[in-house]
N, C-alpha and C positions, 0 to 999 in steps of 0.2 A: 504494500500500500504506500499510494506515493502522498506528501503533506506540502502544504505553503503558509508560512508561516512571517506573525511577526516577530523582528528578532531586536528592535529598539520602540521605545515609544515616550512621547513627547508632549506632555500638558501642561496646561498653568494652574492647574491646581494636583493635588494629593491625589494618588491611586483610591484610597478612603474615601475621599468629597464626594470624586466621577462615582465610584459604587456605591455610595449611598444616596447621590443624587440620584443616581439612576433606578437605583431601587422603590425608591420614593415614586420616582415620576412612575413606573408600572403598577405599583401599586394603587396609584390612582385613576390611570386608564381603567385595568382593572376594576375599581370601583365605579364607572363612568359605564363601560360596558355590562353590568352586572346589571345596573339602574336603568338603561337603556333599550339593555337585550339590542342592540347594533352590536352585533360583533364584528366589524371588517376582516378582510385577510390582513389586509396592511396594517393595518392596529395588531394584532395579534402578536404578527412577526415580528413589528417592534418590541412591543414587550419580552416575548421569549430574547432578544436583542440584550435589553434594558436586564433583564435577571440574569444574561449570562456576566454584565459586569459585574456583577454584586456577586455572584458565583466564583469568579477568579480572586475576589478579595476578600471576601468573608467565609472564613475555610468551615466553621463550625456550625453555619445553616446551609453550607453545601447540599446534602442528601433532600433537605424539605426544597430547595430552590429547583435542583434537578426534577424534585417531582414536577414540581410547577412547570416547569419550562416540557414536560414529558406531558403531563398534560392536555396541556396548550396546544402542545404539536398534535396530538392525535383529535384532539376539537379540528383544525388544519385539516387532519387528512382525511376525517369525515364529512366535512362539509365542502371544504375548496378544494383538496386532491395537494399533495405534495409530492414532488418531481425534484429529483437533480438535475446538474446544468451540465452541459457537453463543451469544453477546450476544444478548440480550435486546431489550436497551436499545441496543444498535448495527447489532441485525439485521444482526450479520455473525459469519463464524463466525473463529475465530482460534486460537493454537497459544502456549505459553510452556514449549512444550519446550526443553531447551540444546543439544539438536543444533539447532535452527533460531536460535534466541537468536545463538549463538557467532559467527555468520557477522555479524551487524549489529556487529562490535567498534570501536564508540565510543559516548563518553556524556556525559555533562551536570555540566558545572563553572556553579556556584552564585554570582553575584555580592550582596555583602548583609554584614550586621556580624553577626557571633555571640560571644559568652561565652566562653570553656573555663576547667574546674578539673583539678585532678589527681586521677587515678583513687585515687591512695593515700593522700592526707591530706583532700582534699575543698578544699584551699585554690585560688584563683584563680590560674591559671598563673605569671604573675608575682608572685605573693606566697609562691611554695613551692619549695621547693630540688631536685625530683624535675625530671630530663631524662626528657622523652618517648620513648620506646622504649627507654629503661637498664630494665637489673634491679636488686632490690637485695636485700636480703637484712634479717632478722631486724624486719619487718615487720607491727604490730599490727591480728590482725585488726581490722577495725569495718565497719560501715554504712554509707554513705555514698544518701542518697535508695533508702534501703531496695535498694541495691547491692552486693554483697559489695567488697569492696576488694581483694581476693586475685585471684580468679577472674574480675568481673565481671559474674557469676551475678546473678539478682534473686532466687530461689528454690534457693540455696547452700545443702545440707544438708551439704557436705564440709567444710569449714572453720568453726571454732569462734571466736567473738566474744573478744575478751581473748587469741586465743590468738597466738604468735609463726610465720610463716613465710617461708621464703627462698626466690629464684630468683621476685620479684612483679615483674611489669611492668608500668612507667608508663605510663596511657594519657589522651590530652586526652579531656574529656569537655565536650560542647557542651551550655550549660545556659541561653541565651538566643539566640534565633535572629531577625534584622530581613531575611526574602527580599526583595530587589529584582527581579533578572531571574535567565534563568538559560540560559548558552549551550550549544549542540550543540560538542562537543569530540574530539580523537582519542584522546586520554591525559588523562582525568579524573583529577583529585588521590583524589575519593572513588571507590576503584574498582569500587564496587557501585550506582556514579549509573548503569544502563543500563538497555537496552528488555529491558522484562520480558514482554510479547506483541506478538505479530504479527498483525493482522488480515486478512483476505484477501478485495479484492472481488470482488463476484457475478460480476461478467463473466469473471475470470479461472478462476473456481471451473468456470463453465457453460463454459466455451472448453476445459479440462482433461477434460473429459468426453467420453466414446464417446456416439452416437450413440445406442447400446443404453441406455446408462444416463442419458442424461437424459430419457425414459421416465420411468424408474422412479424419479428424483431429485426431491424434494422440498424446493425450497429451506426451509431452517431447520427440517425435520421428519425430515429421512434422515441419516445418521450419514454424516459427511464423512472417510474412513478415508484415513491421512497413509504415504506409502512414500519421504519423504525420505531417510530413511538407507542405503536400498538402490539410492535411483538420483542420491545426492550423490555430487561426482567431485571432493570434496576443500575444505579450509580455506585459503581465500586471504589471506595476511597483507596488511593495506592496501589491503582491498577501497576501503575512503571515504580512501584518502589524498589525490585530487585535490582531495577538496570543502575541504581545508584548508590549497591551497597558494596560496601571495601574489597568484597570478597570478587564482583565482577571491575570495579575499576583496577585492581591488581592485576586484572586479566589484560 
């Protein structure tokens, strides 16, 4: 099985914030479509989207979140149909859905020298008095590489330039980056360095297949229709923990 992956990642605020805000923001679709009964595909998919961040960072609702996101997906595959997508250029077809995602949980720590300034003053980490994940309070908006400094917005119409506000969180911001290598890991420091699709090859595609349907099956021209979340029997924590114990890296 072949994977594509992120292997750095880059935000103005905390791994924390992104997965909380984003769990937040599902939780209240969720509530919106509960109230509503509108369940879109496209809301949905967001969401199961929105709990897979909250999923990379909050390790100890892990199992309830994968339910969720399992779910969600199978509400998906009864009502609107879910399908993997077909590469071109890899002629092969693959999936970057977060019920399949979740299950590959490890990712990629970055070796190499980088930069950082402060999300709040713009000064070089060590040259600025702001701790990294403190708040602070009575904090002048500005710009910062056309960044809000408040929110971390690039396109901030909430927050006013000249203007003062409180409860701003200090975030490092990476502003020169030297890659050298970069290793497979169980617990990445960036916790959005992970495999963003899953490719799947032909033989196992054509070995999946009845008899009747590969007939009718068309490699890279027939819609490859996905019933993971209906026939998954659950989220294993430390699926890849052997590939990272002493006894195989000694190997």
């Amino acid at each position: 099985m072949e994977f594509e992956s992120v292997v750095m990642t880059f935000h103005n605020q905390t791994d924390e914030s992104i997965a909380r805000n984003s769990l937040n923001k599902a939780n209240k679709i969720i509530e919106e479509l509960n109230r509503t009964q509108n369940r879109t595909e496209e809301k949905l998919r967001l969401v199961m989207k929105l709990y897979l961040d909250a999923f990379w960072v909050f390790e100890e609702i892990r199992k309830e979140l994968s339910a969720t996101i399992h779910k969600i997906g199978t509400t998906l595959e009864e009502e609107f149909q879910c399908q993997s997508f077909y590469d071109e250029e890899k002629k092969k077809y693959y999936s970057s859905c977060p019920a399949m995602l979740l299950h590959n949980d490890i990712g990629f720590s970055f070796r190499g020298s980088e930069k950082y300034k402060c999300s709040i003053c713009g000064l070089p980490i060590i040259e600025c008095d702001h701790i990294t994940g403190e708040y602070y309070n009575d904090i002048v908006c500005k710009k910062i590489d056309n960044i809000c400094n408040i929110c971390g917005e690039k396109d901030c119409r909430e927050h006013v330039e000249g203007e003062r506000y409180d409860h701003v969180q200090a975030v490092k911001i990476v502003y020169d980056v030297n890659l050298v290598t970069f290793d497979l890991v169980e617990d990445p420091e960036m916790k959005f360095a992970r495999i963003n699709k899953v490719y799947f090859d032909k033989e196992d595609i054509m070995n999946e297949l009845s008899e009747e349907d590969k007939k009718e099956f068309v490699y890279g021209k027939s819609k490859l229709f996905c019933h993971h979340c209906t026939q998954c029997k659950g989220y294993v924590p430390g699926r890849f923990h052997h590939l990272f114990t002493k006894e195989n890296q000694s190997e």
